[in-house]
N, C-alpha and C positions, 0 to 999 in steps of 0.2 A: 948454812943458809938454806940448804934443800932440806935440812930437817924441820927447819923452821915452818916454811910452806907446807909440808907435810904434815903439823901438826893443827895450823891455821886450815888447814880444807877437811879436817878428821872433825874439828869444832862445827866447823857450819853446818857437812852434812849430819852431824847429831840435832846441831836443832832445827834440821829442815823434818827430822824424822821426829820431835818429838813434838810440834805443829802439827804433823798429820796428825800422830798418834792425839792429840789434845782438840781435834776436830776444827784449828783454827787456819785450814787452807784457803786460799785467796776464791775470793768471791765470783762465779761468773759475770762474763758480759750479758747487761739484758736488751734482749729484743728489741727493733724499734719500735714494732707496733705498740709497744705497754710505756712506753717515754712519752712523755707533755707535750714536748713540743711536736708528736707525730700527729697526734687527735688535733692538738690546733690547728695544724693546716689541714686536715681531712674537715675540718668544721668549715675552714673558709674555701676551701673547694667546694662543698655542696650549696652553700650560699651563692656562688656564682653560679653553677652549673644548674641546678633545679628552675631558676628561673628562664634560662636560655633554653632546657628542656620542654618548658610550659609552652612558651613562643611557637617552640617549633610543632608544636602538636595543633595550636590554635590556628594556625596557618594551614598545615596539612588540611587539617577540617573545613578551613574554606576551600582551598585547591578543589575537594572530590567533589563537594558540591555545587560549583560552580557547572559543571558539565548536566549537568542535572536539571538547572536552569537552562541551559543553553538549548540540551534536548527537551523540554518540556517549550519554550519556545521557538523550537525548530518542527514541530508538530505538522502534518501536513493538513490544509481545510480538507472539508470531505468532496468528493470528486461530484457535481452537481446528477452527473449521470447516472451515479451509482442509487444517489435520493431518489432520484428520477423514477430506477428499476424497483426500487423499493416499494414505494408510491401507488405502482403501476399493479405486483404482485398481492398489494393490500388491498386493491382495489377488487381484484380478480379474486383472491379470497372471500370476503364479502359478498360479493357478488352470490360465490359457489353457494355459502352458507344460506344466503338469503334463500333461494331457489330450494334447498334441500329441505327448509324448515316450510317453505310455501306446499310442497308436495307432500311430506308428511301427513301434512296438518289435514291436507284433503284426502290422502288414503285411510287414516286411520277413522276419518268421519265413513267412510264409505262402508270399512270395517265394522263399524260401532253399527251400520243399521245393519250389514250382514250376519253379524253375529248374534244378534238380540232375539232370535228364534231360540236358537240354542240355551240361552240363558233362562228364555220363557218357562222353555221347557223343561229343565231340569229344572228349575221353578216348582213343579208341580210335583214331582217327587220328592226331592228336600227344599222344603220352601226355607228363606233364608231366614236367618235369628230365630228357627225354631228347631234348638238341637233335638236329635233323634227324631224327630217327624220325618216318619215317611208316606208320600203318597203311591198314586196308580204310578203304575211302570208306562212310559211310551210307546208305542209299537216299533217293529222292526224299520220298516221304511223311513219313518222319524229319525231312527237314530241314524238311520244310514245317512240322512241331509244333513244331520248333523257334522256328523265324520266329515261328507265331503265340503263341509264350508270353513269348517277349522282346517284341515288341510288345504285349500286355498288359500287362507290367511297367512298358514304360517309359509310355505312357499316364497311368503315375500321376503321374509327375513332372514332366507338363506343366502343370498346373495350379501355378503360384508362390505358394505358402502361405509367410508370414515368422512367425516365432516369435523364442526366445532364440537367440542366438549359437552355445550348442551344440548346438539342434535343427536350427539351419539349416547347420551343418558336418556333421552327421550325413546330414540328407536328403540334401547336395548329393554327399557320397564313392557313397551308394549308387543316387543320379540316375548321376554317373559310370560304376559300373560297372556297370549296368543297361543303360546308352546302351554301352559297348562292347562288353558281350555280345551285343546286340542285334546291331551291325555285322560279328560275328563270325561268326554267324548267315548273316547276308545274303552276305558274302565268301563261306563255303561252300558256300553256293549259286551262287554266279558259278564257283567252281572246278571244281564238279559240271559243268556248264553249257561249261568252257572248258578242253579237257585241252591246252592247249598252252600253258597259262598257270598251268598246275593247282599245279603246285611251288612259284610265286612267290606265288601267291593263299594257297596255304597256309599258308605264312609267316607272311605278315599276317595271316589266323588267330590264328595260334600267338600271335602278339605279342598280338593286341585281348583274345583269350582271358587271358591272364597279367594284361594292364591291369586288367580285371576282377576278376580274383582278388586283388590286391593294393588293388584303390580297397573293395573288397568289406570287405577285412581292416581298412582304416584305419576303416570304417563303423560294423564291430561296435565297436572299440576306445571308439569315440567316441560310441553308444549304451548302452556297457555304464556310460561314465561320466556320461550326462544322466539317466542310471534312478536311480543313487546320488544323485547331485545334488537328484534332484526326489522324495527317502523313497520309492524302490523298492527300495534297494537292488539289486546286482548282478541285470541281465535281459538273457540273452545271446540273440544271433541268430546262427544255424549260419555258418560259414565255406562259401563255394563251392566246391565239389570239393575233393580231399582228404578224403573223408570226411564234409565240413563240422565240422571243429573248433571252438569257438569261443573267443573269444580266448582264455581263463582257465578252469580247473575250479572256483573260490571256488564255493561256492553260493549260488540263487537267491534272491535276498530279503536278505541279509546285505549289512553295511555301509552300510545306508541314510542319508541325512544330512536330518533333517529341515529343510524351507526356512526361514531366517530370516523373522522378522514372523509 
C-alpha cells in the first residue's frame, strides 16, 4: 500500500514538472482595476459626484460675492464738512490765481515800456530781418541804462513764486526773455570794450536779442490766455520791439470765461 502512494505522488509531480516545462502554468490573478465591472462603477461614481461638485463651486461663487455687495452698500456718504473744506480751499485757490495773473499782467506791461529803449537801440546797430547789417555802435552811457534796466527786470524773477500751470508758463517764457535781453545787454558791452572781437560779439547779440523777442511773443500769447481763463477776459502786454504789437487786436476785457465753482 505505501508503495502504491509512492508511486501515485512520483506521477503527479512529473506532470506538474512537465507543465512548467511546456509553459502551460496557471494563469495569474488580474487586477481590479483592468476588470468591467471596476470602470462601471467608476463611470457611475463620476456621474454622481461631478455634478454635486459643479453645485458646490456655484454656490461658493455666490458666498464671496455677496460680501462684496454688502460692502459696496455699506459705503459711508461723504462727510458734508469735509465738501465744505474742500469748497472752501477751491475757492482760496482761485482766488490766489486770479490775483497772481491780475499782477502779472500789469508788471510785464510796465516792463514792456521799460524795456523798449533797449530794443530801440540795439535796433540801430542790428536792425531786425536784416542779417549781417550792422550799424553805428551806442555810446557808453547808453549801454550802461541799458544793463541797468534789464537788471531790474530780471530781479523780478528771481524770487520762485508757484501758481496755476498757466501762470507759471507765462512767468517762466517772460523770466526767459528777460534773462536773454539782459545777456544781450552785457555782450554789448564786451563788443564796445573788444573791437577785435566786435563782429563775432555782435552776433551773439543779434541772436540773444531775437531769443527774446520771440520767448517775449510766446509770453504775451500765453497771458493773454490766463486773463480769459481767470474772467478778465482778453489783457494784452506789448510785443518787444517791432513796435510792440500785441498778440491779437480782440479787445480788452472781451471773451472772459468766468472760473468754474
Amino acid at each position: 500500500m505505501a508503495k502504491r502512494s509512492v508511486r501515485r505522488a512520483r506521477r503527479q509531480s512529473v506532470r506538474t514538472d512537465d507543465d512548467a516545462l511546456s509553459g502551460h502554468a496557471p494563469e495569474p490573478a488580474r487586477p481590479a482595476w483592468r476588470t468591467r465591472h471596476f470602470w462601471l462603477g467608476a463611470l457611475a461614481a463620476a456621474c454622481l459626484l461631478i455634478p454635486i461638485a459643479v453645485l458646490a463651486a456655484v454656490l461658493a461663487r455666490g458666498d464671496e460675492a455677496q460680501p462684496t455687495a454688502e460692502g459696496a452698500a455699506a459705503t459711508p456718504a461723504p462727510d458734508p464738512s469735509v465738501e465744505r473744506e474742500i469748497e472752501r480751499l477751491r475757492g482760496v485757490t482761485q482766488a490766489r490765481d486770479k490775483k497772481q495773473v491780475e499782477a502779472l499782467t500789469k508788471r510785464m506791461r510796465k516792463y514792456a515800456d521799460d524795456l523798449s529803449p533797449v530794443l530801440a537801440g540795439l535796433a540801430k546797430t542790428l536792425p531786425p530781418g536784416r542779417e549781417n547789417a550792422v550799424g553805428p555802435l551806442a555810446d557808453q552811457d547808453e549801454v550802461d541804462e541799458w544793463i541797468r534796466r534789464t537788471h531790474q527786470a530780471r530781479e523780478f524773477f528771481e524770487e520762485s513764486v508757484s501758481g496755476d500751470t498757466g501762470t507759471n508758463v507765462a512767468r517762466g517764457a517772460f523770466a526767459a526773455a528777460v534773462r536773454s535781453l539782459a545777456e544781450a545787454a552785457q555782450t554789448y558791452k564786451l563788443a564796445r570794450d573788444e573791437p577785435a572781437v566786435r563782429a563775432a560779439l555782435l552776433e551773439r547779440v543779434r541772436a540773444q536779442r531775437d531769443v527774446a523777442i520771440r520767448a517775449w511773443e510766446t509770453a504775451s500769447v500765453q497771458i493773454d490766455a490766463i486773463n480769459i481763463a481767470a474772467g478778465f477776459g482778453h489783457q494784452h502786454v506789448p510785443g518787444l520791439g517791432a513796435g510792440g504789437n500785441p498778440p491779437d487786436a480782440l479787445p480788452e476785457g472781451t471773451d472772459a470765461i468766468e472760473p468754474a465753482g
